[in-house]
Structure formats: C-alpha cells, structure tokens
ZALUMBA-611704 format. One record per residue (C-alpha): residue in one letter; y, x, z. Coordinates in steps of 0.1 Angstrom, whole numbers, padded with zeros to 4 digits, always signed. Example, Ala and Ser with C-alpha at 12.3 -4.5 7.8 and 13.67 -1.06 7.14 Angstrom:
# ZALUMBA-611704
A-0045+0123+0078S-0011+0137+0071
END
This chain:
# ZALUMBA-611704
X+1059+1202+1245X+1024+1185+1253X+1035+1186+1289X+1062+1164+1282X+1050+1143+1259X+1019+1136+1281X+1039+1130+1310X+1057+1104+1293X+1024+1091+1287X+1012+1096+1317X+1040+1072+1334X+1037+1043+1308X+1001+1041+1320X+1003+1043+1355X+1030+1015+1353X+1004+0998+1334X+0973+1004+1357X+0997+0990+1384X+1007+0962+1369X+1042+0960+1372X+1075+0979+1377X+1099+0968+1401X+1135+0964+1389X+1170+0963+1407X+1181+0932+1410X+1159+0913+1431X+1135+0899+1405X+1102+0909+1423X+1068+0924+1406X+1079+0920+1368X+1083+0949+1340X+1116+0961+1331X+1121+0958+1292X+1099+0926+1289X+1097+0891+1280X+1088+0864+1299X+1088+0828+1293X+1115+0812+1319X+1085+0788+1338X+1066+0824+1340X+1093+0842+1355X+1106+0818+1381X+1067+0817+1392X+1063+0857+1393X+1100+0857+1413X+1099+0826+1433X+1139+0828+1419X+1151+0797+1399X+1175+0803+1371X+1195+0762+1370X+1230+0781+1356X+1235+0797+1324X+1260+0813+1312X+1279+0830+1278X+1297+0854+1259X+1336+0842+1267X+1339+0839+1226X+1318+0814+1227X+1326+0796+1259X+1361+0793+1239X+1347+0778+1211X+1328+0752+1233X+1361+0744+1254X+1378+0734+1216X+1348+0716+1208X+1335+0735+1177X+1302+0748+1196X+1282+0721+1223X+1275+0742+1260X+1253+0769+1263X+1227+0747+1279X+1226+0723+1245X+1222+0757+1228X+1190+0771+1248X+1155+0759+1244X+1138+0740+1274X+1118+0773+1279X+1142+0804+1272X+1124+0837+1268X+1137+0860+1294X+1142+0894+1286X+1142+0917+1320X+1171+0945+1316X+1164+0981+1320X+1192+0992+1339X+1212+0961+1354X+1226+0927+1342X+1246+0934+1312X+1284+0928+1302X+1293+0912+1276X+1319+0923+1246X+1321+0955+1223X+1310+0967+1189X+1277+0987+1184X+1289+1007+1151X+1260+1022+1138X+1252+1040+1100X+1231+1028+1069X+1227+1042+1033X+1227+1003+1015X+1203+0979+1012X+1172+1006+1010X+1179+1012+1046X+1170+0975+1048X+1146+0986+1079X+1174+0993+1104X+1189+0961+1104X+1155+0945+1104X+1141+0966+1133X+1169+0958+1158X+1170+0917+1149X+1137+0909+1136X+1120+0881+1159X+1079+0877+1152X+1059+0843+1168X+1042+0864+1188X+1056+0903+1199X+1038+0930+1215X+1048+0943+1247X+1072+0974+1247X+1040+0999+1248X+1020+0980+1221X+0990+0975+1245X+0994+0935+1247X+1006+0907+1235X+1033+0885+1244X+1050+0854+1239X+1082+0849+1220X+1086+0823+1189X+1051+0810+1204X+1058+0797+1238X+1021+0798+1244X+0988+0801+1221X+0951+0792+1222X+0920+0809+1204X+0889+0793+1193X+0860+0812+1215X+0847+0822+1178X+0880+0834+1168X+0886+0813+1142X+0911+0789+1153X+0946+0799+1170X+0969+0768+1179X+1010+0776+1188X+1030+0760+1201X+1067+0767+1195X+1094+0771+1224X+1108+0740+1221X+1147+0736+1214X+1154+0770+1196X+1174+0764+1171X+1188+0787+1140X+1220+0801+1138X+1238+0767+1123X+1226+0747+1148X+1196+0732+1133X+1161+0726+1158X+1133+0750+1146X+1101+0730+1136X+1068+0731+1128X+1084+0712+1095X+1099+0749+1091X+1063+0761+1097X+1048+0739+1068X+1073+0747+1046X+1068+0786+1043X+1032+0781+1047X+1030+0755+1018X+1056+0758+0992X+1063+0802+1004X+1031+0816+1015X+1008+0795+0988X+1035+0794+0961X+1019+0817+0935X+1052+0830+0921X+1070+0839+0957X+1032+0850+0969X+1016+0864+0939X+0988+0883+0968X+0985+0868+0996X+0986+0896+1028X+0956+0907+1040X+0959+0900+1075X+0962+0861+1064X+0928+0857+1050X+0892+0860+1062X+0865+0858+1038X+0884+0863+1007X+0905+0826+1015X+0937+0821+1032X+0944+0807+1066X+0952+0771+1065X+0976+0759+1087X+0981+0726+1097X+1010+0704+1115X+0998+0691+1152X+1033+0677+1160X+1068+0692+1164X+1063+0719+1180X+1026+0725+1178X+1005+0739+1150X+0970+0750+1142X+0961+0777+1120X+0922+0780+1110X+0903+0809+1093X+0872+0807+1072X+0858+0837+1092X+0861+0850+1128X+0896+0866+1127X+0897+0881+1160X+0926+0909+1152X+0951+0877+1135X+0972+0879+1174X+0983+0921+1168X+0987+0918+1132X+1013+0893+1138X+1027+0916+1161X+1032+0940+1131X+1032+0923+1100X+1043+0887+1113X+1084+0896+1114X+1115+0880+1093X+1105+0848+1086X+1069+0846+1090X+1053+0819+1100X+1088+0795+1098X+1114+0793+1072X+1146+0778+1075X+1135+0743+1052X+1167+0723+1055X+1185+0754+1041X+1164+0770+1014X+1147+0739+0998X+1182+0738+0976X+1167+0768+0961X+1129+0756+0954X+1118+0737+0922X+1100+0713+0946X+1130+0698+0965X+1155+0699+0934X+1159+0693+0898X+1148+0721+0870X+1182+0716+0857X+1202+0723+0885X+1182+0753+0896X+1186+0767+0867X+1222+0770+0872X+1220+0784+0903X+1199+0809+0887X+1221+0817+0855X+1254+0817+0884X+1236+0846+0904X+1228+0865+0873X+1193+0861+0875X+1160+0856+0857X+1141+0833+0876X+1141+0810+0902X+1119+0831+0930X+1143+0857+0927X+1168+0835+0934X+1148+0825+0962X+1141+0859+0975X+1176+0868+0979X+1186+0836+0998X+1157+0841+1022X+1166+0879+1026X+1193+0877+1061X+1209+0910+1046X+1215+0900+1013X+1228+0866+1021X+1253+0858+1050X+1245+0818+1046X+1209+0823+1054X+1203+0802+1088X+1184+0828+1114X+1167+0828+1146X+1180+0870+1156X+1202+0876+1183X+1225+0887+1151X+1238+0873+1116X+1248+0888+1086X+1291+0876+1078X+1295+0903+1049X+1276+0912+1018X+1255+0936+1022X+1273+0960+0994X+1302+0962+1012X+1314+1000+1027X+1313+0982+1064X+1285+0958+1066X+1286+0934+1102X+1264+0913+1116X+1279+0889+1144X+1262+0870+1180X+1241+0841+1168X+1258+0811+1190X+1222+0798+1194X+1203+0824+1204X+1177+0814+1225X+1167+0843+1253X+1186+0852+1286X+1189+0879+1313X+1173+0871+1350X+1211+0860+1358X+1209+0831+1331X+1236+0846+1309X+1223+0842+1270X+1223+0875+1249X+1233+0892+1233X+1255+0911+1252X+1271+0928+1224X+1296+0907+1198X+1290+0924+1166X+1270+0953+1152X+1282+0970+1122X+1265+0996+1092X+1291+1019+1079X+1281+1026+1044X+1272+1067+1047X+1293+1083+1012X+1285+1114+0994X+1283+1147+1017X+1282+1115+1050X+1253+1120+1074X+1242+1098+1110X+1246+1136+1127X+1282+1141+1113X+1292+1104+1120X+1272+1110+1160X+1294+1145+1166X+1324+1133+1157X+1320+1104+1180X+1317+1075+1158X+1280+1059+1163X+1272+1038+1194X+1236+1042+1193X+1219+1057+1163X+1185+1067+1154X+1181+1063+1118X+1193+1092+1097X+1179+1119+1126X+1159+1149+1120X+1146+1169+1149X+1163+1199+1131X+1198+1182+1141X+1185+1184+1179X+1205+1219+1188X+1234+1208+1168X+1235+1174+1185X+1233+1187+1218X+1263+1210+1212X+1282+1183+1204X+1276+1158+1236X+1307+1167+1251X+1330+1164+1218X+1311+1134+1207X+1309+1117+1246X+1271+1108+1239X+1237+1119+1253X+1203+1129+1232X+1175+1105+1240X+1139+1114+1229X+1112+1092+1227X+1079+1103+1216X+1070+1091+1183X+1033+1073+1174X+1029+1101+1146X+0999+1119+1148X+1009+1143+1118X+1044+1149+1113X+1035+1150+1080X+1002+1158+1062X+0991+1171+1037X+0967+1146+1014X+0948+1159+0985X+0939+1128+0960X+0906+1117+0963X+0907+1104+0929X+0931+1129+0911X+0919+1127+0876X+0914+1165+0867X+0878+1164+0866X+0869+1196+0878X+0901+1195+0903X+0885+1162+0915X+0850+1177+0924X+0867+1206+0944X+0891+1179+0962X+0861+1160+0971X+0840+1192+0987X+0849+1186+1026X+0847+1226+1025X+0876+1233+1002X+0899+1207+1026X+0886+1225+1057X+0899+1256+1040X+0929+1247+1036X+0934+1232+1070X+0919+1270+1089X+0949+1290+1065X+0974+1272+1080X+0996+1286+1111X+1006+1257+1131X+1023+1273+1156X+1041+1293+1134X+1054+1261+1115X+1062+1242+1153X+1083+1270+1167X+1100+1277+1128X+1106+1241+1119X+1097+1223+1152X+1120+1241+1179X+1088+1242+1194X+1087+1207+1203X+1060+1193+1184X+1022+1199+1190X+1003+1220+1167X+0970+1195+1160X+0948+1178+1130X+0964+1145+1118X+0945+1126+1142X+0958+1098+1171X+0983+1107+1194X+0969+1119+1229X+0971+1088+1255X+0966+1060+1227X+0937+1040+1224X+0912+1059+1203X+0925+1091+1208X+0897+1118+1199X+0904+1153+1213X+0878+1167+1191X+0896+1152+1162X+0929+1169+1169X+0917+1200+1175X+0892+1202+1146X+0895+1226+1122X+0933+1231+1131X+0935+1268+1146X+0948+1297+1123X+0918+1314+1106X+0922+1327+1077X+0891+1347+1071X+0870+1315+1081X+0886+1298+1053X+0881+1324+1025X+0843+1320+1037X+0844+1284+1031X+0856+1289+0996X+0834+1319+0988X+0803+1297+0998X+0816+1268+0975X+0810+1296+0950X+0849+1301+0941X+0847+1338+0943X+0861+1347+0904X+0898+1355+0907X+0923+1360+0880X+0942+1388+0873X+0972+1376+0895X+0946+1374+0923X+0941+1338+0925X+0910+1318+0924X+0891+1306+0893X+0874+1270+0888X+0841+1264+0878X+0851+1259+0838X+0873+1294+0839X+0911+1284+0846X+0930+1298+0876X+0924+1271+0907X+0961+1256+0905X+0972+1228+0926X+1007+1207+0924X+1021+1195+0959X+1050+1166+0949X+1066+1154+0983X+1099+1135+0991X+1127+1142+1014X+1139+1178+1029X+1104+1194+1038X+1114+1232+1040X+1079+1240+1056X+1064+1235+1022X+1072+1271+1011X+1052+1286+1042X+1026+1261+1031X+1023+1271+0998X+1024+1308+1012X+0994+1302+1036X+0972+1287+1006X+0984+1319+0983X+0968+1340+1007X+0934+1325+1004X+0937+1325+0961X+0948+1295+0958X+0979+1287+0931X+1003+1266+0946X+1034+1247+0930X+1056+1226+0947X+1074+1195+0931X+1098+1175+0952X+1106+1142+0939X+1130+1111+0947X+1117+1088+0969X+1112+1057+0949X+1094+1079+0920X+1066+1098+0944X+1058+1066+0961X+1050+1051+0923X+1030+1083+0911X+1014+1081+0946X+1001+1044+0940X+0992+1052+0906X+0970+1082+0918X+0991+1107+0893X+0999+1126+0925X+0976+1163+0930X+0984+1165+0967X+1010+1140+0982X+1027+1148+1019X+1038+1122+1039X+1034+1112+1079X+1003+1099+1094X+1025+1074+1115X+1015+1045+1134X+0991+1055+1156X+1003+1027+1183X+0986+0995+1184X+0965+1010+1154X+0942+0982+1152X+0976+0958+1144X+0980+0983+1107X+0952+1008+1100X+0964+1016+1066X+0965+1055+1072X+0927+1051+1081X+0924+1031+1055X+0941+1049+1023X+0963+1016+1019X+0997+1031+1022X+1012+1039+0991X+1030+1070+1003X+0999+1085+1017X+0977+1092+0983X+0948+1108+0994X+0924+1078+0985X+0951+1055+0968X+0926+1043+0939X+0901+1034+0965X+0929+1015+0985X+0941+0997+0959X+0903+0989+0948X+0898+0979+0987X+0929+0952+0988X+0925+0940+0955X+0889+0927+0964X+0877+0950+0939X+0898+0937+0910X+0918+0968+0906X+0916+1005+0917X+0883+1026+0918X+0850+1015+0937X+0846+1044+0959X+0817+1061+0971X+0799+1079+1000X+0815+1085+1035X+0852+1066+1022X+0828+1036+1012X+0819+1035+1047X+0852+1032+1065X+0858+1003+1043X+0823+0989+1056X+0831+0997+1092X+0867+0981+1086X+0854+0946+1076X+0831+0951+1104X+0859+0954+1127X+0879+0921+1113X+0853+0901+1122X+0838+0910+1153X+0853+0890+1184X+0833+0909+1209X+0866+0941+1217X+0836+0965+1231X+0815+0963+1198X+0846+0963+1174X+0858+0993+1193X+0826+1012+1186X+0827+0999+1146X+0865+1016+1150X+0850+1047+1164X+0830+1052+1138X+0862+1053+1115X+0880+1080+1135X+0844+1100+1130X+0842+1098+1097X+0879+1112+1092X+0868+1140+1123X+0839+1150+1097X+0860+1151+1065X+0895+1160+1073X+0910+1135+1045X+0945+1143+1060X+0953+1179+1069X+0982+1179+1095X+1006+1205+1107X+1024+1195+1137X+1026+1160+1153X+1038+1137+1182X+1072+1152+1178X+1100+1131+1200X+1124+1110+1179X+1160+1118+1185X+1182+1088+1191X+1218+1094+1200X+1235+1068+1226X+1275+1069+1236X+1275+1077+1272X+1286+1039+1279X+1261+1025+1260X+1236+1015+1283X+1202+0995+1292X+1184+1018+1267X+1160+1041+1280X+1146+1076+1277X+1112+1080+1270X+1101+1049+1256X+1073+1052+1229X+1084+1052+1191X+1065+1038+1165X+1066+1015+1130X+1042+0990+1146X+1058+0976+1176X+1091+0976+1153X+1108+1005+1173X+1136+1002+1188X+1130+0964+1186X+1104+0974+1215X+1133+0984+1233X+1154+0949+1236X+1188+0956+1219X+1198+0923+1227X+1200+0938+1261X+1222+0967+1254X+1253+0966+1262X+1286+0986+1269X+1295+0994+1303X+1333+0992+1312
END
C-alpha cells in the first residue's frame, strides 16, 4: 500500500519541483487542473482567448432575449480553469446521492467558491474571487481586489458593497455572529475591513496575521467575505421595518429574525438565494430529488473560451431506508460518487464495474489515522483522569494493538499500519512520529503498566486502580467501526476492562464537546495544508475528545472550558507563536515543536491511516482524475474542478 500511496506522492511533487505539467491542447507550461486568471494565462501561452462561448441552453435564451451574451455575462478577467483530460462538452446530468440536508457538505464541496483557493495539492495559493492580493511586509494588512464583472446568479455585479455588508451587519452582527472565527482575529479583536472602491478592499489586523491567506483557503467558503446585499437586506432588521420582519418570521414558522436570516443565506435551503457557484439550487432541499441547475453567470472558462460548467444540472437523490451510494453505483445509477463510500465496499464495487459501466478511482486521503483512538484528557473520574494523563498508560495501549492485523482484516490491506501522525510526503511529516510506539508488543506494554504500579488484578483477571475498583474504561464512537471488538480484545489482554458504546452521530459529538466522553474514536484528518486548520493538533474538534475541555478553554479565550496544564499548555503556546510569526522558517520550527510534543505523548493512538478514498465515476464521465490527493482542507473534490467534468458522447 505505502508503495502506492507514495508514488502518488511522489508524482505530485516532482510535477511540483518542475514547475509545470504540460497538457494536450496546445496551452504551453501551465498545470492541468488549475486556475489561472485570463491576463496570466494568455502571458504563460502566448495564446489569446477574444471568443467565448456557451452551453446551447443558454445561447437559446440569449437569441429570445431573456439572458444578454456570454461576453456581458463574464468578468473582464475570467478565471481559467485548465481541463484534465481535453476541452469539455457540454450537456448531461451528474445524478449523484445525499441523505438530506445533514449531508449538507456534498453539495457544498462541489460548488463552494472561496476569495482566495488553494491549488489542487494544497501547497499554494491561488487566485479566484480575488483577482489579485497584497500583504503588508508585517503581515498585518491584506488588500483584494475582486475580479471585476462577476456577477451572481440573477444577474447582479458582485461588489465590495457585498463585501461590507457581510462584514458589517453578518460578521459583527452579534446575533448572526455570536463568536467571531478564530482565524478572523488577531490579538483577541476582529479584522476590520474597509471599502477602497468597487472592487477593492482592505482588511487590517491588530496583530501580524501571517497564516489569514490558507485559512481562507479552508475556512473562507460559502459566502465569506461577500454576501448577496441587494437580496438578503429584505431579511435584516437594518434595511427593513421590525413590523414587517416579523411577518416574514411568523410566515416561515420561526422564532427569530437570524434564523430567518440563516436559512435565506443557506444556497441549499433556499432556491432564491443569489450565488456565485458554477450551480443553483431550483428545488427545496426536502424534496426526494433535490437539483441544482448551470448558473447563467458563471464567471470561469476552459483555454477554448467556452464558460463552464459543462454539465446542465446535478441532482441528490434522497437515499430511503435499506438505500446506500454502493447499491445506487452497482446498479448503475450515480455519475460520479464519493460520499457514502467505505473502503469495505472496494471488492464489491469492483465486481460490479462491468454491470454498473463505471470505474473505481482512489485518491489517497490527508488522514493520518483512519481513526484513533482519543482517551479524554479531562474525563472527570478522578482516578480514571490521573491514569489517562500518565503518557505510560497511552503508550500501553498503543504497543497492544496489532496494526497489521486490523489493515489486512478491515483494510484489504490497503491502508498503512502507523501512529496518528501526518501523512508521509506532507509538509511536517515526522517518520519518527509514525512509527513511534506503533508496532505490536504486548509484553512491552504490560511492563509499562506494571511500572505505573497497576499490578493488582481482580478476580476476572483484569487490572485494579489505585482506590481498589477493576480499571474499566468506556469507548462511545459513531458510525460502523467493526474493528472496535479486536480493539477491545487487544486491551483485554493486557487487564484492561473494555466496553464499547456506539452512539448516533449528533449525540457523541455533544458528549464529546461536553467532555462526558471516556475514550472517543474519530479520524485524525486533515493533515494537508495543516497549517490552513490545526484543530486535531490542537484538541478543537469536537469529534476528536481527547483534550476537548482544554479546546474549548483555548477558543473561548479562557472564558469557558478548563485551563490546561503541562506539555498541552505548551502546544497552545507554540500555536499563538505560530499565528504571529511572519518569518515561514521560524514559524515552521514553532510548528515543529507541536508535532514533538504529540511524538512524546501519543494523545491520539492510531491504527491504520492514509487509506485511498474510493470515488466511483461512469465510464463517460470524464476530466476527473486518479490519484489526486483527498482531504477536508482543500474542500475535496472541489480541488478537483467539477465545473470541468463533463460527459463524453
């Protein structure tokens, strides 16, 4: 498995360290799969793009006069966007499957546009929203300028009046931002953000924020940084009477006027919402076949000039009782679908290629740990709490476990048995850290616990704590995790009392915040572009418990959580260190000192990791590509340009 993950790896990097990769159709030195702003590209091809052209639908509409020519519709600048296999065709349906509106990320993922993207590896950043940027030498001033002439869906010119309007009455509107996001302040105070003209805008800092460019790569999607403001102000108490707010509010069935607000901002839940995706929303989102249709004023374009998307419509078939994404893939009814895929479907799946007239990509996934195992730092048992917090009892538990064992039983053998650690080839990738502490040695772990002087047992053979009671631990995890009984087996074997409590999703992610959790298990994900969302590293996602007190204590400035202590009070340290520091060599060596820290005390125990995602494409289905890294941060499979898919006839 490492062979071909590394390979992929391998061939990402050397594309990379050359620069570019030439593509097919006589563009010159440019990547495949990227953007480009249209002044860039005609310099890096010495080509000219004068002509555009569009999806016949819409040249229809503009021959009856209901839509003006593409060329009215386009910015000055378009973004293009260089295929991965050849200039596209336009027409067809990508059906697809969803499980409602709490598969919300699907949707999002393909559509989503950010001011700024990263590039389709996460090691850059690009333009996109932004045209072009500048940053302050002391990292505390970034000015953007939009691409001028995009427009949203209805026709109306995106602004920096769009800007201001999300940043003053969204952003610093207590009741629709009760917190404001981390990433948006610097010394405790939010950014400010200020109007240059109409297309330019300035956004200052309080402190050096020299990581603002990747977080906006991550966090910075939806609408971020711009809000439809002709559209929504009917919904904000600023632009329109108390009175007639309120009805709006009482007509939707609702409480108050944010959530009103919420919903008509949300693209999924409203089908009215003006947007800047390659795709809209035309049906409710509660509806058995949910589709989203071409946005006529989409502003990016293939190296012929033809503006995407390609493809007409996407649809979200509502997955019933006893439905599953494999089931719907076999019997030939997904285009291209990677939501809803387990790497235990991968035999099945590629039994069925012929039936279903599809082939099995696999792109290697930014998941260090697929999962691990996280023992609460701040479980409240006392005594329980002590032992969690010995570095020896963790170690322990990471020697009994066999992680070959679990790759080749649960894994087909195509995951890498390693510590929860970053994935080899990533920036900060520590092979010490994977390796440490992660081959199967059972008698080294009993010796651990016998020295931490948990030698009593109890009649049934188990381990005693220090005050007398039988050392007993509760694992609660959501989702199918069948590896969890040869977990609890491992741990048995070395006296420890295991009980495993699966839970619904929704309910472990609130005991998990709320520290209630013994041990949670969840993935240790995101490991590309680390530095854009560290929140594994951290203890600041919700669904990974082992410090979630501390985390919580950490974001809230202090206000809520628990103050932590020792070796986790100095990844925090480290962390602001980080924020702050606009020289990349010194803030790489604060980082470093993160990744030690978790080397030492193996906070996260993984099992197996870098495991490919499975993504199932029709046959005709094309310009996607094999191989291509997967992971939450760079918004996979946005990273892969689905406005450039298209169906091959």
């Amino acid at each position: 498995m490492r062979n071909w993950y590394v390979l992929v790896v391998l061939i990402l990097c050397i594309s990379m360290l050359l620069g570019v990769t030439k593509i097919g159709f006589g563009a010159g030195n440019i990547e495949v799969g990227e953007y480009y702003n249209l002044s860039d590209y005609e310099k890096l091809t010495g080509k000219k793009i004068t002509k555009f052209g569009e999806a016949p639908q819409l040249a229809e509409l503009v021959k009856q006069g209901k839509l003006p020519p593409v060329e009215q519709r386009l910015p000055k600048n378009p973004l293009v966007v260089t295929p991965y296999e050849e200039i596209g065709q336009y027409g067809g349906t990508w059906r697809r499957t969803w499980s409602g509106l709490s598969d919300s990320a699907g949707p999002y993922k393909i559509c989503s546009e950010h001011l700024v993207m990263f590039n389709k590896d996460g090691t850059k950043i690009i333009p996109n929203v932004a045209e072009n940027w500048k940053v302050s030498r002391d990292a505390k001033v970034y000015t953007f300028k939009l691409r001028e002439g995009i427009k949203w869906s209805d026709g109306t010119p995106l602004t920096t009046e769009d800007v201001m309007f999300w940043y003053e009455d969204i952003l610093l509107n207590k009741e629709l931002t009760p917190t404001v996001p981390t990433w948006l302040l610097a010394g405790g105070k939010p950014c400010k953000i200020e109007k240059i003209d109409t297309y330019s805008f300035r956004v200052t800092f309080e402190e050096p924020s020299p990581l603002f460019l990747i977080s906006i790569g991550k966090m910075g999607g939806g609408h971020t940084f711009f809000a439809p403001k002709h559209y929504l102000k009917q919904f904000h108490p600023k632009y329109i009477p108390k009175e007639k707010l309120d009805e709006f509010v009482k007509k939707e069935g609702l409480q108050n006027w944010y959530q009103l607000f919420s919903n008509k901002n949300d693209f999924l839940q409203n089908p009215e919402l003006p947007v800047i995706y390659p795709w809209r929303t035309t049906t409710p989102h509660t509806v058995t076949l949910q589709i989203m249709e071409r946005n006529p004023y989409y502003w990016k374009i293939d190296p012929a000039g033809n503006q995407l998307p390609y493809i007409d419509r996407i649809t979200h078939m509502l997955l019933q009782s006893g439905e599953t994404a494999v089931l719907k893939a076999i019997a030939g009814e997904v285009d291209m679908q990677e939501r809803g895929l387990a790497l235990a479907d991968y035999t099945l799946l590629m039994e069925n290629r012929v039936k279903g007239d599809y082939r099995v990509l696999r792109w290697p996934q930014g998941t260090g740990a697929s999962p691990a195992i996280m023992l609460n730092q701040n479980v409240k048992d006392p005594v329980l709490r002590k032992i969690f917090e010995d570095r020896r009892f963790r170690i322990a538990l990471s020697l009994a476990i066999n992680r070959e064992e679990i790759n080749q039983l649960f894994y087909l053998g195509l995951g890498e048995p390693r510590q929860a650690s970053i994935i080899s080839g990533a920036p900060f990738y520590d092979p010490e850290w994977e390796k440490a502490y992660a081959e199967y040695n059972p008698k080294k772990a009993n010796e651990y616990l016998d020295k931490m002087g948990l030698t009593k047992r109890d009649k049934d053979g188990f381990r005693l704590r220090p005050d007398g009671k039988t050392l007993a631990i509760t694992i609660e995890y959501s989702g199918d995790r069948p590896y969890m009984e040869v977990i609890k087996k491992y741990w048995e074997n070395i006296g420890i009392k295991v009980a495993l409590k699966p839970l619904e999703r929704s309910l472990y992610v609130t005991r998990a915040r709320a520290g209630e959790l013994e041990v949670g298990v969840w993935g240790f994900d995101r490991n590309v572009a680390i530095l854009s969302d560290p929140g594994h590293l951290l203890g600041t996602v919700a669904e990974a418990p082992w410090a979630p007190l501390y985390g919580t204590w950490y974001t809230t400035g202090g206000k809520g959580g628990e103050e932590p202590k020792g070796d986790i009070k100095k990844i925090y340290e480290f962390w602001d260190k980080v924020k702050v520091t606009g020289d990349e060599k010194q803030r790489n060596r604060y980082f470093k000192e993160i990744i030690n820290l978790h080397k030492k005390n193996i906070w996260m125990i993984g099992l197996v990791g870098e495991v490919p995602q499975l993504i199932v494409v029709k046959n005709n289905f094309r310009n996607i590509p094999d191989g291509l890294l997967w992971d939450d941060n760079i918004r996979s499979p946005k990273n892969a340009r689905p406005e450039q898919f298209f169906f091959k006839k």
